[in-house]
C-alpha positions in Angstrom: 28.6 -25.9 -16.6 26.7 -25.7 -13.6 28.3 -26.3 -10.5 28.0 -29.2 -8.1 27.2 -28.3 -4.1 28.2 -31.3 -1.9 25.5 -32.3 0.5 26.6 -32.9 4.0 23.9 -34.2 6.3 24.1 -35.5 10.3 22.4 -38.7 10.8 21.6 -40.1 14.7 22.8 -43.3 15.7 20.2 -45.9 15.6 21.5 -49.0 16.1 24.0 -49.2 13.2 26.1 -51.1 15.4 29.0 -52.4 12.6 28.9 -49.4 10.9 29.2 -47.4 13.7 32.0 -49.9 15.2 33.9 -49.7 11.9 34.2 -46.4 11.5 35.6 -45.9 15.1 38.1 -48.7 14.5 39.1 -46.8 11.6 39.5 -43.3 13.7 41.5 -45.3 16.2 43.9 -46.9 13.4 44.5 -43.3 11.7 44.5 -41.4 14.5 46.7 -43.2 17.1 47.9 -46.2 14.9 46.1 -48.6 16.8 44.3 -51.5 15.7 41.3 -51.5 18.1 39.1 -54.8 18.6 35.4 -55.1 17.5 34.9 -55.3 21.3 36.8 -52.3 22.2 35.2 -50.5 19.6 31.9 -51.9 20.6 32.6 -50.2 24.7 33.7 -47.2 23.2 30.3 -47.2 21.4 28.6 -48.4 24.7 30.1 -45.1 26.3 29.0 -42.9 23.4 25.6 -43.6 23.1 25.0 -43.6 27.0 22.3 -41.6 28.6 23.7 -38.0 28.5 25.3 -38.3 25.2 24.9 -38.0 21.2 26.4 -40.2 18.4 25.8 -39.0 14.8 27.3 -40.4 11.4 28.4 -37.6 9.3 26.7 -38.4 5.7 28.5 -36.7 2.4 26.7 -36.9 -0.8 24.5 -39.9 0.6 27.7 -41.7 1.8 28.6 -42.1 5.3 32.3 -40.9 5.6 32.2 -40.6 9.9 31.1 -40.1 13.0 30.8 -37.0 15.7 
């Protein structure tokens, strides 16, 4: 049986604004148990993406499972 390899790629930001938004809601909520807004999310995002700085969705096996 041959074996599977797992395929981890880094994907820049381009706009994905609700995917991008959802997955920092969801940091927020398992990370600190907070239940962040689509516009909080959406400022964090603002901050993120600013000049000066990188946002990247981490993509497993073609599936986009979060964000550095």
């Amino acid at each position: 049986m041959e074996e599977q390899k797992t395929q981890i790629r880094l994907v820049q930001y381009d706009q994905e604004v609700r995917q991008a938004t959802d997955l920092i809601m969801g940091f927020w909520k398992a990370h600190s148990q907070y239940d962040q807004s689509f516009e909080e999310a959406n400022q964090d995002l603002a901050h993120w993406t600013a000049p000066g700085h990188a946002f990247y969705f981490i993509v497993k096996d073609g599936e986009t499972v979060g964000f550095v």
